[in-house]
C-alpha positions in Angstrom: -29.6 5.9 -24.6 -28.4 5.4 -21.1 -25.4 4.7 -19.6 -24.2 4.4 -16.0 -20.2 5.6 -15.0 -19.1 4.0 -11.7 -15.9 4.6 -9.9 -14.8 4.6 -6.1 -14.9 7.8 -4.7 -15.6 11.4 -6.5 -12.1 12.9 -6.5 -9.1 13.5 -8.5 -8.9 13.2 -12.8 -11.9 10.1 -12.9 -14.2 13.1 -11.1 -13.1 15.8 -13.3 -13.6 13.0 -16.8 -17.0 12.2 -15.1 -18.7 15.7 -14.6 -16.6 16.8 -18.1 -18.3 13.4 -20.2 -22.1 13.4 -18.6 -22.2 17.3 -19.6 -21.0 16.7 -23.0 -22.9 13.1 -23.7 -26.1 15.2 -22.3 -25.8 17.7 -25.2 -25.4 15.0 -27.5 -28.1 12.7 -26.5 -26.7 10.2 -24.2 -28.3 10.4 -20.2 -25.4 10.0 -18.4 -25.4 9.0 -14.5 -22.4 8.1 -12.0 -22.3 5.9 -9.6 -19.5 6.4 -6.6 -19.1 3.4 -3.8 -17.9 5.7 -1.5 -18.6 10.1 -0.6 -15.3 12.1 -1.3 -14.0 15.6 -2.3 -15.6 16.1 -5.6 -19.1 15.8 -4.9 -19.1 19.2 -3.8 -18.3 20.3 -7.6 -21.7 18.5 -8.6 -23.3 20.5 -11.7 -26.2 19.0 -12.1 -25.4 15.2 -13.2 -27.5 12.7 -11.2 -24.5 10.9 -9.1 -25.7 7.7 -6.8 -23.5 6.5 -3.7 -24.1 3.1 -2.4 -21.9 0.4 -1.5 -24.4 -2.3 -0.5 -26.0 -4.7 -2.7 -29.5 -3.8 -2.7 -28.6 -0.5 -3.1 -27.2 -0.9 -6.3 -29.4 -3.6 -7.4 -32.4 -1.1 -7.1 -30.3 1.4 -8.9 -29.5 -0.9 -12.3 -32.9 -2.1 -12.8 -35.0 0.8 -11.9 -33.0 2.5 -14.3 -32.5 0.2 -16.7 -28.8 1.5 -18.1 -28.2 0.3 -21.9 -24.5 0.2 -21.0 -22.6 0.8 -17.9 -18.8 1.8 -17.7 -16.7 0.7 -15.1 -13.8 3.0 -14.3 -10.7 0.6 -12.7 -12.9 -1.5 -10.6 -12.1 -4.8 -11.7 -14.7 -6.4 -9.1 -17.8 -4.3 -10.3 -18.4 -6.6 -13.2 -18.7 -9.8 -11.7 -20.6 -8.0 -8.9 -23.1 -6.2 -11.5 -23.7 -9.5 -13.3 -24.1 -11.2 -10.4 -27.2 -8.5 -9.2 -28.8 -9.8 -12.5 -27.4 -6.7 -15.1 -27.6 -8.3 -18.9 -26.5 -5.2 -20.6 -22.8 -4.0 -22.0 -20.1 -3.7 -19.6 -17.4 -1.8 -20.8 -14.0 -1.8 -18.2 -12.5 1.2 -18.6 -8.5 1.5 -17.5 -7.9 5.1 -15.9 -5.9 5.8 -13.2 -4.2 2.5 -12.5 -0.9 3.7 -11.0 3.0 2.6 -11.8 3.7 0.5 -14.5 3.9 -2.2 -12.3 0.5 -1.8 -10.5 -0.9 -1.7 -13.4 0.4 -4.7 -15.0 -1.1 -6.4 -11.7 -4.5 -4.9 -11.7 -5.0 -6.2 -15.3 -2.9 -9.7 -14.6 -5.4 -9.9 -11.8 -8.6 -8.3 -14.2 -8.3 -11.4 -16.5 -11.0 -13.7 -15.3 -13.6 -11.0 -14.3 -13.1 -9.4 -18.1 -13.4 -12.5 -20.0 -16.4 -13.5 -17.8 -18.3 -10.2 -17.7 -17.4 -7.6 -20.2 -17.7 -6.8 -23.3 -15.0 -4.2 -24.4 -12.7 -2.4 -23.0 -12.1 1.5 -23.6 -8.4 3.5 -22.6 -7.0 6.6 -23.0 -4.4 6.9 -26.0 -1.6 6.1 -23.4 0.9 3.8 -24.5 2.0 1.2 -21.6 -2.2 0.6 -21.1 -2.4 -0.3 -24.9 0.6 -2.3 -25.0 -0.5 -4.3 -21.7 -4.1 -5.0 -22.8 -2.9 -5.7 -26.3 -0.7 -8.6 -24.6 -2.7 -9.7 -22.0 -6.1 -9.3 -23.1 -5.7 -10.2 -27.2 -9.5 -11.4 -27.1 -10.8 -8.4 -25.3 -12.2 -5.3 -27.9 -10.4 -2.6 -27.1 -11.7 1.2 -27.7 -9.3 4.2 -27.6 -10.9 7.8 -26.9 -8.8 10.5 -25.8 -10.0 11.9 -22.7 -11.3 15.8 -22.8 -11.0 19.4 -21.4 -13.3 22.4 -20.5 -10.7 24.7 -22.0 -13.8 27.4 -21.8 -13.3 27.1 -18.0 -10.0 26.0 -17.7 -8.2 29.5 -19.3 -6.3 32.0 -18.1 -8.3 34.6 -15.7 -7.2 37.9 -14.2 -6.0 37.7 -10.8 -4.0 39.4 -8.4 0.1 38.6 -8.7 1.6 36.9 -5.7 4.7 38.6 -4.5 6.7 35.9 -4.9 7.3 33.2 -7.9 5.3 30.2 -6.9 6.2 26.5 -7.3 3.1 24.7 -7.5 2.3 20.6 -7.3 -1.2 19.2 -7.1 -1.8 15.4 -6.7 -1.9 12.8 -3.9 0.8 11.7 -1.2 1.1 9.0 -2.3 4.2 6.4 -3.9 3.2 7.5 -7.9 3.0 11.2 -7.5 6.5 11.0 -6.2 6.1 13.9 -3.9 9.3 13.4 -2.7 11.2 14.4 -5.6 8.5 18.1 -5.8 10.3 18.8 -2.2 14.1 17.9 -3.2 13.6 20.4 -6.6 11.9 22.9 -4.7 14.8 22.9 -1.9 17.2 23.3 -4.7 15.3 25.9 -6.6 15.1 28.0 -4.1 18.5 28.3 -3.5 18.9 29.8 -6.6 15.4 31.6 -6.6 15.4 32.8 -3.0 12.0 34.4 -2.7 10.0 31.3 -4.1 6.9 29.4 -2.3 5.7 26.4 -2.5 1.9 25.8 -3.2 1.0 21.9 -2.8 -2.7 21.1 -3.6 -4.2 17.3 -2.4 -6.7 15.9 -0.4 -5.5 14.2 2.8 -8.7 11.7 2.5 -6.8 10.3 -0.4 -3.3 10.2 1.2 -1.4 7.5 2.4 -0.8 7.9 5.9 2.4 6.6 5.9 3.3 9.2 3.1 1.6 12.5 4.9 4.0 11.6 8.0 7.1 11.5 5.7 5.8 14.5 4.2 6.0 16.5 7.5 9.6 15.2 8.3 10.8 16.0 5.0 9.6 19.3 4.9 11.4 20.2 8.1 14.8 18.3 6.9 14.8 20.5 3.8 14.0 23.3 6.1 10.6 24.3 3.7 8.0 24.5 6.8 7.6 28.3 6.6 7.8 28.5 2.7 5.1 26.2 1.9 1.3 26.9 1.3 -1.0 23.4 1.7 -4.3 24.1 0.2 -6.7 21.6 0.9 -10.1 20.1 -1.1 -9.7 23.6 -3.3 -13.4 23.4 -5.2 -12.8 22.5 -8.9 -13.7 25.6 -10.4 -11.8 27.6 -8.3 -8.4 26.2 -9.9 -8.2 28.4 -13.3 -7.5 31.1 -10.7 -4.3 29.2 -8.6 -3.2 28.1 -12.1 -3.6 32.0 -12.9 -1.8 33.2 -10.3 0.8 30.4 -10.8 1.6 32.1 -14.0 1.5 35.7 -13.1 4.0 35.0 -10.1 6.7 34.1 -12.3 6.4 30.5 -11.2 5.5 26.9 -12.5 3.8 23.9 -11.5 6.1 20.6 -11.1 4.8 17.4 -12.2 7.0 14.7 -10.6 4.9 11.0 -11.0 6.3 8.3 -12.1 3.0 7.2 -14.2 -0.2 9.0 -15.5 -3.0 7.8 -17.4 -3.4 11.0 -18.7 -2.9 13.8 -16.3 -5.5 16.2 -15.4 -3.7 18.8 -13.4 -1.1 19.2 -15.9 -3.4 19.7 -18.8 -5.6 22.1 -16.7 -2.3 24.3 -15.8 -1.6 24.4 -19.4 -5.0 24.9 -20.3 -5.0 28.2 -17.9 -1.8 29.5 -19.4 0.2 28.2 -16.4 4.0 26.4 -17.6 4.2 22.8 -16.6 7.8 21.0 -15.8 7.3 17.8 -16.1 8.8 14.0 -16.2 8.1 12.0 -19.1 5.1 10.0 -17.2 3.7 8.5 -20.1 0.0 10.2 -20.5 0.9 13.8 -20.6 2.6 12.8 -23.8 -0.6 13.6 -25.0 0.2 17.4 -24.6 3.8 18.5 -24.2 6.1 18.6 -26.2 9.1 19.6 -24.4 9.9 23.0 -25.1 6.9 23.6 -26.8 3.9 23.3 -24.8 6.1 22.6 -21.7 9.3 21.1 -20.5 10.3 17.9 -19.5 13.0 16.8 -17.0 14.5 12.6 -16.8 12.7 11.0 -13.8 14.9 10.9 -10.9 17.1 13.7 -11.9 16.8 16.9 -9.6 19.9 18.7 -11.3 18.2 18.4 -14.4 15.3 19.6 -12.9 16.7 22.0 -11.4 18.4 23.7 -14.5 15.0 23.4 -16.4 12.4 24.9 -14.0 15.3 27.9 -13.5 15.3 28.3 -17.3 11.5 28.5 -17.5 11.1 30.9 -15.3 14.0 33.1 -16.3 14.0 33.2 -19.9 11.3 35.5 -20.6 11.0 34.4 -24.5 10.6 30.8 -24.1 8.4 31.6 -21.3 5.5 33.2 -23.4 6.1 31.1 -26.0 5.7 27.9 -23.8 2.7 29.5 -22.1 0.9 30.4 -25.9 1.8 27.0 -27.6 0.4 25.0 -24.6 -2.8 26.9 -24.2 -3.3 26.9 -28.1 -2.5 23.0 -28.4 -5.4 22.9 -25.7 -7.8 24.4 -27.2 -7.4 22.4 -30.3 -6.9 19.1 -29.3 -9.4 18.2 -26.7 -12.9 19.1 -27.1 -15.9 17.9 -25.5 -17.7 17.2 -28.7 -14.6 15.0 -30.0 -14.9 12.7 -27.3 -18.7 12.4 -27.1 -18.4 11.2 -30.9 -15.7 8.5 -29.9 -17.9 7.7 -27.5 -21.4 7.4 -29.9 -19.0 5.3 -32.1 -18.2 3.3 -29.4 -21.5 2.3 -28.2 -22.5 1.9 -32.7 -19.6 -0.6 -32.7 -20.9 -2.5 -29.7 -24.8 -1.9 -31.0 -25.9 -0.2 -28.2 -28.4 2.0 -29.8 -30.3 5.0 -28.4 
């Protein structure tokens, strides 16, 4: 069996699902290749996957019938079906919803999705997040619907040994953009650190994948809360290098800050808890998935900085919940998202639709 993954550009969770799935579908049987309209960050953490970037017509024409995929799986493009059909595919198309934004944007992409899935695909497959069932539930009643939860290398993603920065850090990774709500990361840190004075900030993104408009208020708001000299801005950080940030994260006494208002699941937070590293969290819908507040992690109402405030102060002060935060997250890792679990979905998947290898 062979299947074909498309998405826009290599970065952010969809990359790190991609290289995680073709891996794990390889081991079990299933050639995997990706297909990305556009370069970005993440092709420099290729390992080994055959990944295809074209835009053009022609391009991808040659590439679906020269290698004649038995399914391909369209990651949140809602134009690709139409446009595969149209350059004479036959086979299963499968929409996959990952990454869609707000609640709103979301209920617009797949308000919007409704004539190009009834025309051109054949299932659709989400992650166990609960405003993507409920909206393709209602909106898309005819549509087969497939829920796998998405996976982990919690082999790679684990705590490492690392030098201890001297100071407790206050980490955020994700895009400048209106759903990561960087904003509110800034106003918590300004806070925090009044009550933690030797603090840092450590913010993680890719400015490819910014909006502009976002990186300028970004600079101004970062001298109005007077942060300029107490933040580090690390930039395209290779994939693999991340167990050790979240590492040090955690050795410093610190925490990561999860602010968006909507995830489809939440790769960065899962990794930090994967590496041992204690999350803070709003209730953003996908990292339901793994905390459990005071548990595996904490979590603070949206829109509340006081709140936030009084929790991220708590986890890093009070050593005892600390560890046991830290222990219960890694251990719920470990057990609840492995590789193999999803490539099984996934074979079941493809049974049900009678795509056979």
């Amino acid at each position: 069996m062979k299947v074909l993954f498309t998405f826009f550009v290599p970065s952010g969770g969809v990359d790190t699902l991609n290289r995680l799935r073709t891996a794990v579908l390889q081991r079990h049987g299933i050639e995997a290749h990706l297909l990305y309209l556009y370069t970005g960050s993440g092709l420099q953490n290729s390992t080994g996957t055959p990944v295809f970037t074209a835009s053009n017509d022609e391009e991808i024409r040659f590439l679906i019938h020269s290698q004649r995929y038995d399914a391909i799986i369209v990651t949140s493009d809602i134009s690709m079906p139409g446009r595969l059909r149209g350059l004479g595919y036959t086979g299963r198309i499968i929409f996959e919803a990952q990454g869609l934004g707000t609640r709103d944007q979301a209920l617009e992409t797949i308000q919007m999705a409704i004539p190009y899935l009834q025309a051109n695909c054949d299932a659709a497959v989400l992650p166990p997040t609960d405003h993507l069932l409920d909206m393709f539930i209602h909106i898309c009643p005819w549509l087969h619907r497939f829920v796998i939860p998405n996976m982990l290398d919690t082999d790679t993603f684990a705590p490492v040994p690392v030098d201890t920065p001297p100071y407790p850090v206050l980490a955020w990774v994700g895009r400048l953009e209106h759903n990561k709500n960087w904003r509110e990361y800034l106003s918590i840190s300004s806070k925090i650190i009044k009550k933690i004075p030797n603090a840092r900030l450590w913010l993680f993104h890719d400015p490819s994948l910014a909006n502009p408009e976002d990186e300028v208020m970004f600079r101004h708001m970062l001298a109005e809360y007077g942060l300029e000299d107490r933040i580090g801005i690390f930039v395209n950080v290779p994939h693999s290098q991340m167990p050790t940030f979240y590492s040090m994260i955690a050795a410093s006494g610190g925490i990561m800050l999860s602010t968006s208002l909507l995830e489809g699941f939440g790769y960065a937070v899962a990794e930090a808890i994967s590496c041992g590293c204690p999350v803070l969290s709003t209730d953003s819908d996908g990292v339901r998935s793994f905390i459990t507040h005071n548990k595996t992690g904490k979590f603070y109402p949206l829109g509340n900085v006081n709140a936030a405030v009084d929790e991220a102060v708590e986890l890093m002060r009070n050593q005892k919940l600390r560890k046991f935060i830290r222990e219960q997250g890694r251990e719920h890792m470990t057990a609840s998202f492995s590789p193999d679990r999803y490539a099984i979905s996934f074979r079941e998947m493809m049974t049900a639709l009678r795509i056979f290898s």
